[in-house]
C-alpha positions as CSV (number, residue, x, y, z in Angstrom):
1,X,-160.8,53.1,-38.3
2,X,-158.9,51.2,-41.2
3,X,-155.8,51.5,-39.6
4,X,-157.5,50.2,-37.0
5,X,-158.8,47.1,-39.4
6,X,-155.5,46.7,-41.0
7,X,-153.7,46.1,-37.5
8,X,-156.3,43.8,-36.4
9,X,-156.0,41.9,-39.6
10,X,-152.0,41.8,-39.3
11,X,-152.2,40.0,-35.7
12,X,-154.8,37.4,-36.4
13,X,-153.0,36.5,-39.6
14,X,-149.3,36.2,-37.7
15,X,-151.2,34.5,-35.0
16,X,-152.6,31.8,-37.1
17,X,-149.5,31.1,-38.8
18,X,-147.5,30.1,-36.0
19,X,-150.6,27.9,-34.4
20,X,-150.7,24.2,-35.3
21,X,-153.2,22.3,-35.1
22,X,-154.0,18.9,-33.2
23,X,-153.3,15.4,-35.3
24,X,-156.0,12.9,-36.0
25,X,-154.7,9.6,-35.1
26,X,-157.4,7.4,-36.8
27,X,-160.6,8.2,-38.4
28,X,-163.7,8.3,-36.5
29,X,-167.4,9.1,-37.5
30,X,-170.4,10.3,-35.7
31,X,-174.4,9.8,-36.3
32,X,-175.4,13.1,-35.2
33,X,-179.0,14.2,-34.6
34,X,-180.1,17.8,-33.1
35,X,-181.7,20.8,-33.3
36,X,-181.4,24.9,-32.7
37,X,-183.8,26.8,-31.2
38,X,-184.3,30.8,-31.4
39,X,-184.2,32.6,-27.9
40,X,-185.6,36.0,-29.3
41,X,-182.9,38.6,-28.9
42,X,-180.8,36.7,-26.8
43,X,-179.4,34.4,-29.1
44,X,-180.1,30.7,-30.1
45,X,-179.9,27.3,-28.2
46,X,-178.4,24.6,-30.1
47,X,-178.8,21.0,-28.9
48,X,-177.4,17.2,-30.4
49,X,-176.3,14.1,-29.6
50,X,-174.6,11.1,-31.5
51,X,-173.2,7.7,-31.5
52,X,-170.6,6.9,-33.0
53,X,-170.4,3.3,-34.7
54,X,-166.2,3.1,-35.0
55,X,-166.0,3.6,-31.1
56,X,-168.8,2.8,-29.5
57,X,-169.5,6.1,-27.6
58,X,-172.3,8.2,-27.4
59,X,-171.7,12.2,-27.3
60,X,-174.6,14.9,-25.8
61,X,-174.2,18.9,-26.3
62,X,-175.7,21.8,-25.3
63,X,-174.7,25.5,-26.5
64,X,-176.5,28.8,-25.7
65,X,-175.5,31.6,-27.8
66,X,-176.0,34.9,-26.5
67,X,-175.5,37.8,-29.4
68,X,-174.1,40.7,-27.0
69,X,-174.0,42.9,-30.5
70,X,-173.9,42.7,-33.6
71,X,-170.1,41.7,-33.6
72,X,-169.5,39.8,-30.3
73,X,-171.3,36.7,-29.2
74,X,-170.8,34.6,-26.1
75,X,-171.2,30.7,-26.1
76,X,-171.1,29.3,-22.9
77,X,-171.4,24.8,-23.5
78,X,-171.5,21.4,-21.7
79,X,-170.8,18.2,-23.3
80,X,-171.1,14.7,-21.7
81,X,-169.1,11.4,-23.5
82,X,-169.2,8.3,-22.8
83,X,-167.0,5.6,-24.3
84,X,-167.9,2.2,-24.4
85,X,-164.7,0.7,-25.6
86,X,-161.8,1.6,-22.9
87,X,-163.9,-0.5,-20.5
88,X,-164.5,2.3,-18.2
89,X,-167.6,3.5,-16.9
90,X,-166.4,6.7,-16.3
91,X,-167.7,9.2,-18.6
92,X,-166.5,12.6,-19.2
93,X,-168.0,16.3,-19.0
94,X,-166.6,18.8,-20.5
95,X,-167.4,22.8,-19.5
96,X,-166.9,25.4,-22.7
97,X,-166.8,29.1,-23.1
98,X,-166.9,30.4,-26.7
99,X,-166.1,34.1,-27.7
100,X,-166.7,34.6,-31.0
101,X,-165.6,38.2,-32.8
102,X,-166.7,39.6,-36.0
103,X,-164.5,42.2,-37.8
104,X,-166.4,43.3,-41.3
105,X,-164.3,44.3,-43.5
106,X,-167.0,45.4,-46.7
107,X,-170.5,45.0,-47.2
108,X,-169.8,41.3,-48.1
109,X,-166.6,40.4,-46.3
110,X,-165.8,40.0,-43.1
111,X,-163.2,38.0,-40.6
112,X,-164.6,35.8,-37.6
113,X,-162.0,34.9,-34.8
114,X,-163.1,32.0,-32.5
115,X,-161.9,31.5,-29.0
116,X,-162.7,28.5,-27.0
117,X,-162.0,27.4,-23.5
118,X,-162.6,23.9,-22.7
119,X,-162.4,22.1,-19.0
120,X,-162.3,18.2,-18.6
């Protein structure tokens, strides 16, 4: 098992290293308001939605998290945006998937790897 754990740790580590992130082109803020919501043992339903001032867009979001175990949890999303500004009145949906893996290392340490799918 901590061969196993040692492996694991060596791949997301070279992974991550070679990954580069996306560049922010100009700052933006958000007013965000929302809430999360306890499903019993499947999870929890988080909720918000914002306006942001700088761009003139509004921004709703729903996520269901579903705990499959004590390590895995799926997060399947929708988010709508609208944007005021480009003079549009099309608005955009996105469609996410989330899987989110837990690999404990101690009592008080543990890695969490991310993985998200987004569709415009």
């Amino acid at each position: 098992m901590n061969r196993l754990k040692i492996i694991i740790l060596f791949f997301t580590f070279s992974i991550s290293t070679s990954l580069k992130s996306q560049a922010i082109d100009a700052p933006h803020s958000f007013v965000v308001v929302g809430f999360t919501a306890n499903m019993g043992n499947l999870g929890k339903l988080t909720t918000f939605g914002g306006y942001s001032p700088t761009d003139n867009s509004y921004i709703a979001r729903v996520l269901p998290t579903f705990t499959i175990n004590k390590y895995i949890s799926l997060t399947p999303g929708y988010a709508f945006f609208q944007d005021y500004e480009s003079k549009s009145e099309n608005a955009e949906h996105q469609i996410m998937a989330y899987a989110t893996f837990t690999l404990p290392i101690s009592n008080k340490l543990s890695i969490t790897d991310r993985n998200m799918y987004y569709y415009q």
